[in-house]
C-alpha positions in Angstrom: 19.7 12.0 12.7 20.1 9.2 15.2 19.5 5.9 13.8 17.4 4.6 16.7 15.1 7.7 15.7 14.6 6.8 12.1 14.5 3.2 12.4 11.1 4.0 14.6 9.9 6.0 11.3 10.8 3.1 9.6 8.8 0.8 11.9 5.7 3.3 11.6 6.0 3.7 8.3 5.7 -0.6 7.7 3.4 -1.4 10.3 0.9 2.0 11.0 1.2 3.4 7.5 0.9 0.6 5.0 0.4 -2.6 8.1 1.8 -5.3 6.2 -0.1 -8.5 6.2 2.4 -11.7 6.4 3.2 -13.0 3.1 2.2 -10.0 1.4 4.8 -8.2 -1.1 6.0 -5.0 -1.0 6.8 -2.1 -3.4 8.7 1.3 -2.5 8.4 4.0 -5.2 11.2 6.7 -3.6 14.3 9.2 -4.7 18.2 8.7 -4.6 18.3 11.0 -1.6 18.3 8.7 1.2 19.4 5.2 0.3 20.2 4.5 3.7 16.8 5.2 5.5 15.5 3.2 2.2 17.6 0.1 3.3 15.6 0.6 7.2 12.7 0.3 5.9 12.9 -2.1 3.4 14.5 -4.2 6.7 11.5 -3.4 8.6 9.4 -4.4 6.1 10.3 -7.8 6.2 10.0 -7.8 9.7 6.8 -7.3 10.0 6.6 -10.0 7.5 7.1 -9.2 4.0 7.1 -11.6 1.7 9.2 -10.1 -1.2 9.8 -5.9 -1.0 11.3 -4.9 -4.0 12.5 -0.8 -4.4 11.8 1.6 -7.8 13.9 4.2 -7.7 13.4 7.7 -9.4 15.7 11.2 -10.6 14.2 14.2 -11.8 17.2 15.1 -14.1 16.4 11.4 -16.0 13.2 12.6 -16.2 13.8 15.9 -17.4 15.9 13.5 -20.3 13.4 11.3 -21.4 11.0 14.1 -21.7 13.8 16.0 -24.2 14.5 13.1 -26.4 11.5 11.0 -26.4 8.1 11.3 -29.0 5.2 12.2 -27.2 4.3 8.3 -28.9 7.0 6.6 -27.3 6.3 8.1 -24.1 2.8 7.6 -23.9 3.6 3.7 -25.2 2.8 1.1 -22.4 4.6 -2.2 -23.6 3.1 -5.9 -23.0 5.5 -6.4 -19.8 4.0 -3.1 -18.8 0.6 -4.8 -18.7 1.3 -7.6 -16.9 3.1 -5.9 -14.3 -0.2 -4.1 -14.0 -2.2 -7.4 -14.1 0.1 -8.2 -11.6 -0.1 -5.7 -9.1 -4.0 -6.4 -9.8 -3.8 -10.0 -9.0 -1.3 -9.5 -5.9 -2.2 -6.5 -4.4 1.2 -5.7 -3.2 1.5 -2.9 -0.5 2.8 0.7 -2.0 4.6 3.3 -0.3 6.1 6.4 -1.4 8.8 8.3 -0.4 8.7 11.5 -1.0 12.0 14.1 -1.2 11.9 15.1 -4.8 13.0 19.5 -5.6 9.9 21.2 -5.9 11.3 23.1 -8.7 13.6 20.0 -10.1 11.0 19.7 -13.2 11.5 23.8 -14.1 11.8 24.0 -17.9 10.5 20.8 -18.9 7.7 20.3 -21.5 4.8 20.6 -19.4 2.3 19.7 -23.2 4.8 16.9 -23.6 3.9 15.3 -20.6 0.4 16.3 -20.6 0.0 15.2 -24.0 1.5 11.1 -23.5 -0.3 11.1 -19.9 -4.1 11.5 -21.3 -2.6 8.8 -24.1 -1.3 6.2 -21.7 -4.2 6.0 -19.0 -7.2 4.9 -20.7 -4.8 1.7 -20.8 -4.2 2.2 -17.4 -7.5 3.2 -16.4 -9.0 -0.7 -16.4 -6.1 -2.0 -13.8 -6.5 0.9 -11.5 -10.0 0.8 -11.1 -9.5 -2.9 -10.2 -7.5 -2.4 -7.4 -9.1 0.6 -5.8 -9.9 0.2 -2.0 -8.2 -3.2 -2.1 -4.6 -2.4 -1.3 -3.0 -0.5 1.6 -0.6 2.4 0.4 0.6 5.0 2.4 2.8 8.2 1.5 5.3 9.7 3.7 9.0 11.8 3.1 12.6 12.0 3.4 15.1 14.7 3.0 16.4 15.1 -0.5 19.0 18.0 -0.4 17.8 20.3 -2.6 14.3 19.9 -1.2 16.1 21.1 1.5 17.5 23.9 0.8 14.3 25.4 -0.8 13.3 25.5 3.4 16.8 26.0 4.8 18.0 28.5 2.5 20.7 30.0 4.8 21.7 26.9 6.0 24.6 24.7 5.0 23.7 21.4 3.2 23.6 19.0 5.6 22.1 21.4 8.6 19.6 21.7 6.0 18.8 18.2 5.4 18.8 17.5 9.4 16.5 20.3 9.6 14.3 19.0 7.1 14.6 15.3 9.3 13.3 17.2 12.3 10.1 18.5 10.9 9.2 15.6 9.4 9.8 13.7 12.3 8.0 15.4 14.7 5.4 16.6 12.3 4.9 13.0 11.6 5.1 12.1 15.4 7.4 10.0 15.8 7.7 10.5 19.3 9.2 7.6 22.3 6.1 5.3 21.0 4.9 6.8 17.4 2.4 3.7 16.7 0.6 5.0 20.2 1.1 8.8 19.4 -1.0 7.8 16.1 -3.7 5.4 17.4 -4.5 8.4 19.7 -4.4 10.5 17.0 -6.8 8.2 14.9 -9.4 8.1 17.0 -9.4 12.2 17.5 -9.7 12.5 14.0 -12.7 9.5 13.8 -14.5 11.2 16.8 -14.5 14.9 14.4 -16.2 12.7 11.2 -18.4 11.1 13.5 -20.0 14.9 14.9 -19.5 16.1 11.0 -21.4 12.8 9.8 -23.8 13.4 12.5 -25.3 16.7 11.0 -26.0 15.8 7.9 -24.4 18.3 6.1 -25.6 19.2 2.4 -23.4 21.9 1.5 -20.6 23.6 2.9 -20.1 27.8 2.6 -16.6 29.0 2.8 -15.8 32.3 3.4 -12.5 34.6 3.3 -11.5 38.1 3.6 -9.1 37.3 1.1 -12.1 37.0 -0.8 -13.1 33.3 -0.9 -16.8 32.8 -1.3 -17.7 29.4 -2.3 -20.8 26.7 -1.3 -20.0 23.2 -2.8 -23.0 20.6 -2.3 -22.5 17.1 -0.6 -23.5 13.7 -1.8 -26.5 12.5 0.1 -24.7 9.4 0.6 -21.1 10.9 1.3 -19.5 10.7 4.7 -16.3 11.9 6.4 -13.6 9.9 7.1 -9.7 10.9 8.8 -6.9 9.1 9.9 -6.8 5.1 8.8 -9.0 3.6 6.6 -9.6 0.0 5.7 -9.2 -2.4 2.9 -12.1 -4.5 1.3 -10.1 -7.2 2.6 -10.3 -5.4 6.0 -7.0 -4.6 6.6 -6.7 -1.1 8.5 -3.9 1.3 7.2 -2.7 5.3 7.2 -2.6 6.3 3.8 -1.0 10.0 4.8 1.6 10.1 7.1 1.5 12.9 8.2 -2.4 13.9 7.7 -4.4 16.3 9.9 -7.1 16.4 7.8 -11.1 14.9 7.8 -12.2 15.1 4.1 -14.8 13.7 2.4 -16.1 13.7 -1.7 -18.2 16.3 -2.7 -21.5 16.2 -5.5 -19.9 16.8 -9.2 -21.5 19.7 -10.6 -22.2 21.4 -7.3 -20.1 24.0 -6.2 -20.5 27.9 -6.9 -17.9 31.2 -6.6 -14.5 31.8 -5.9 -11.8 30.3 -3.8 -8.3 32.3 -3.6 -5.1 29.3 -2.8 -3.0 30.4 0.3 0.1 28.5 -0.4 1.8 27.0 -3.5 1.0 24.5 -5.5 4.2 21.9 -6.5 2.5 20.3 -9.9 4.5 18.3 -12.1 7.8 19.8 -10.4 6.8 23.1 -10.6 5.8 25.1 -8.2 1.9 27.2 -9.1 1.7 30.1 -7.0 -0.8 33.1 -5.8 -4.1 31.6 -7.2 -7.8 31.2 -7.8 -10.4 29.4 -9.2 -13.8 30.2 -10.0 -16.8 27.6 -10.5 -19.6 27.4 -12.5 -22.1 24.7 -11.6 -19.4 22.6 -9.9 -16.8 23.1 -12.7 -14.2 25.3 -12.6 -14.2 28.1 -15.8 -11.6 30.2 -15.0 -8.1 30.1 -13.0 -5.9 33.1 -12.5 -2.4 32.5 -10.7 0.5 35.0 -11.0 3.0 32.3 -11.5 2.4 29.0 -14.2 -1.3 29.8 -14.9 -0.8 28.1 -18.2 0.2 25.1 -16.0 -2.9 25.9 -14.1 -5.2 25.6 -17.0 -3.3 22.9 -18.4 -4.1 20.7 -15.0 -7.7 21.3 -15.3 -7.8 20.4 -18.6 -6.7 16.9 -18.7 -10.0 15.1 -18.8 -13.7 16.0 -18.0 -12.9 15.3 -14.6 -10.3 17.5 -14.1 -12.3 20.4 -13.7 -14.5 19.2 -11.1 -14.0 19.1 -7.3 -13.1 15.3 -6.2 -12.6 16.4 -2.2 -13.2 18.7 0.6 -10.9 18.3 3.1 -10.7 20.3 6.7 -7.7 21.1 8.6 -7.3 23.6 11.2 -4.4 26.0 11.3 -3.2 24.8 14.6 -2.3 21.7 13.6 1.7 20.2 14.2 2.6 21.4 10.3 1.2 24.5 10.5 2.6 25.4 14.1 6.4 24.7 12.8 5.8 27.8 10.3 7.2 26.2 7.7 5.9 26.2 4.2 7.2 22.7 2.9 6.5 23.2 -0.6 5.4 19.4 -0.9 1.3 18.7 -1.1 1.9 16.2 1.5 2.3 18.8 4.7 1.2 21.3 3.0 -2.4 19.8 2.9 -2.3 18.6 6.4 -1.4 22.6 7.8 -4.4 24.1 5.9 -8.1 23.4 4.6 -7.8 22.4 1.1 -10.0 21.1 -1.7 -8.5 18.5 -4.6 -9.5 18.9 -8.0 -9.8 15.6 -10.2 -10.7 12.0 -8.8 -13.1 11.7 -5.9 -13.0 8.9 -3.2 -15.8 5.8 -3.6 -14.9 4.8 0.0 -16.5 8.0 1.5 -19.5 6.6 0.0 -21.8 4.7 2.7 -21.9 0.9 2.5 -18.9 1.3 -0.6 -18.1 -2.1 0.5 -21.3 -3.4 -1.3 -21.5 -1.2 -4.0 -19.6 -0.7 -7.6 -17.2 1.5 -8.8 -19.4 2.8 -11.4 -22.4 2.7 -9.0 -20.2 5.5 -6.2 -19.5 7.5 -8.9 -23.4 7.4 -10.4 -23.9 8.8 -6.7 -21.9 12.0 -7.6 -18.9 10.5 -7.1 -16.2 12.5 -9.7 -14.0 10.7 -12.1 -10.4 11.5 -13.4 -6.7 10.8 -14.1 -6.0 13.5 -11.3 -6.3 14.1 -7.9 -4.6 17.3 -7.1 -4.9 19.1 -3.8 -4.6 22.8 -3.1 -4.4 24.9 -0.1 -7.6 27.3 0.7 -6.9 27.4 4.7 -6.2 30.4 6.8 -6.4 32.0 10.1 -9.4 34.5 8.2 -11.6 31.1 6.4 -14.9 30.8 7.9 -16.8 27.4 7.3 -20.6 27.0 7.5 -22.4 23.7 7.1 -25.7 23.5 6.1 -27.8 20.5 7.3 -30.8 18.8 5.9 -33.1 20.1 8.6 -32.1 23.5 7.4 -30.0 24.9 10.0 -26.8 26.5 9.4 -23.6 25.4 11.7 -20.3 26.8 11.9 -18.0 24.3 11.2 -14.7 26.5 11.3 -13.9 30.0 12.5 -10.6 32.1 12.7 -9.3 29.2 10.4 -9.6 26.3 13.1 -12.7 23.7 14.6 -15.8 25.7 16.2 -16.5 22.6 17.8 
């Protein structure tokens, strides 16, 4: 890939995805794959005026490792340094972003309880420091090409035809076209303009409908409003948290949503990949999954906290959008979200709660707001889903047919 071409992601990535302020730090959470495209960005970091960007690398096969040799107590420890690096990040609010390029099966065969097991441990610590930053920092999450990512898309392909495939669909999926921080303000304000018709109904539940047999009505919080595209700190700094997204989502009412939904792609949890799926709900929780491949990993997702269970976003996304027009099925949540409707079990958002800004934590999530150590997306979205609103004035509006906007 040409480096003129990547050193514009780079650019978008630094100033549209994550907009660094001057002075502030940076951190980058990424794989081995693509140390070079790393070294871009950390450059264009500090051009738009980083203060100090500092890289954290990862590798599935250490992980895989630690997870073999280590007590489920030492890894669910979190050390004093651990702490104050959290109390750092709290005090700091350092930009994040995340490069994502792991193998969507790299994880296969590890100790799913294991994991499970020190993760529920280690974030009540956690828990206190996350809660302090949220809606405070700008983060943004976008990809590279790691090789055996790849090759799960490029099969047939040699290795390194692979990875420049791989390049090209990200990079046009992620338009980065002759101006990229144009092609997205455009894109921004398309996606505002659909939450502001959505927000204008007043929508207080939402019916979807499949002939793949999805039948499912999840109420809305009163208070709750759409919201695509950028979003903005409480220190009103405006970022992209999702490069690429498609999507305008919004946080449903815990303890309202009724049926069955059937997934239309796979699931990559925990580095394995949860395939051909449902899940049925029983006064807003889900109380029984079904999935032909890892339903034990399934149940074991939704069984992390009380939260876990319960639905933490709605999110719409029509199947003509860039991702889903490449006919690619990228195994990674990141494009996969943004090329079909999905909903996310787990955490909900405060900030698609009105007037957020003046309001608690606690006091969003009172509203209806859910609460968990996940947030895990799934794909409901096809060219048969049929999406009704129904609005406080009791009419009923179609919101999606044939799997795209009715509006």
């Amino acid at each position: 890939m040409k480096q003129t071409v990547l050193r514009k992601y780079a650019r978008l990535i630094a100033r549209t995805g994550v907009n660094i302020q001057k002075g502030q730090e940076v951190i980058v959470n990424c794989d081995l794959d693509q140390p070079k495209f790393v070294a871009l960005l950390v450059d264009e970091c500090y051009k738009a005026g980083a203060k100090k960007v500092r890289v954290e690398f990862d590798y599935q096969p250490l992980e895989k490792l630690h997870v073999r040799h280590q007590s489920v107590t030492t890894m669910a420890q979190i050390t004093a340094w651990e702490k104050s690096r959290l109390q750092y990040y709290v005090d700091t609010l350092p930009c994040r972003i995340y490069l994502m390029s792991e193998d969507p099966d790299g994880l296969r065969g590890i100790n799913q309880t294991k994991i499970a097991k020190a993760n529920q441990k280690r974030f009540p610590v956690i828990k206190p420091y996350r809660d302090q930053m949220e809606n405070k920092y700008q983060w943004c999450i976008a990809a590279v090409p790691g090789a055996a990512w790849a090759k799960k898309l490029f099969p047939e392909l040699p290795k390194g035809r692979a990875i420049e495939k791989l390049w090209e669909a990200i990079l046009f999926t992620s338009r980065v076209t002759d101006d990229p921080e144009a092609a997205w303000a455009a894109h921004d304000r398309d996606l505002h303009d659909r939450c502001a018709y959505l927000n204008a109904l007043g929508i207080t539940e939402l019916r979807y409908k499949g002939d793949n047999g999805t039948d499912l009505t999840v109420g809305m919080i009163p208070e709750a409003e759409f919201k695509g595209g950028g979003d903005t700190t409480l220190q009103g700094v405006y970022f992209n948290p999702n490069i690429p997204t498609e999507e305008c989502f919004i946080s449903p009412m815990r303890g309202k949503a009724e049926g069955i939904v059937y997934a239309t792609k796979p699931l990559s949890y925990q580095g394995e990949l949860i395939e051909n799926f449902s899940v049925r709900f029983e006064n807003g929780k889900a109380v029984e999954v079904k999935a032909e491949k890892n339903q034990a990993l399934l149940e074991q997702m939704i069984a992390m906290d009380e939260g876990a269970a319960y639905l933490g976003e709605c999110a719409l996304v029509p199947v003509n959008s860039p991702i889903s027009e490449s006919g690619l099925l990228f195994y990674n949540t990141l494009f996969d979200e943004n090329a079909a409707c999905h909903l996310a079990l787990g955490m909900g958002f405060a900030d698609t709660i009105k007037g957020f800004e003046n309001k608690t934590l606690e006091e969003c999530r009172a509203l209806g707001v859910n609460d968990s150590m996940i947030h895990q997306d799934f794909m409901i979205g096809y060219a048969g889903l049929e999406i009704d609103a129904v609005t406080r004035d009791g009419r009923t509006v179609p919101i999606f047919r044939n799997g795209t906007w009715a509006f």
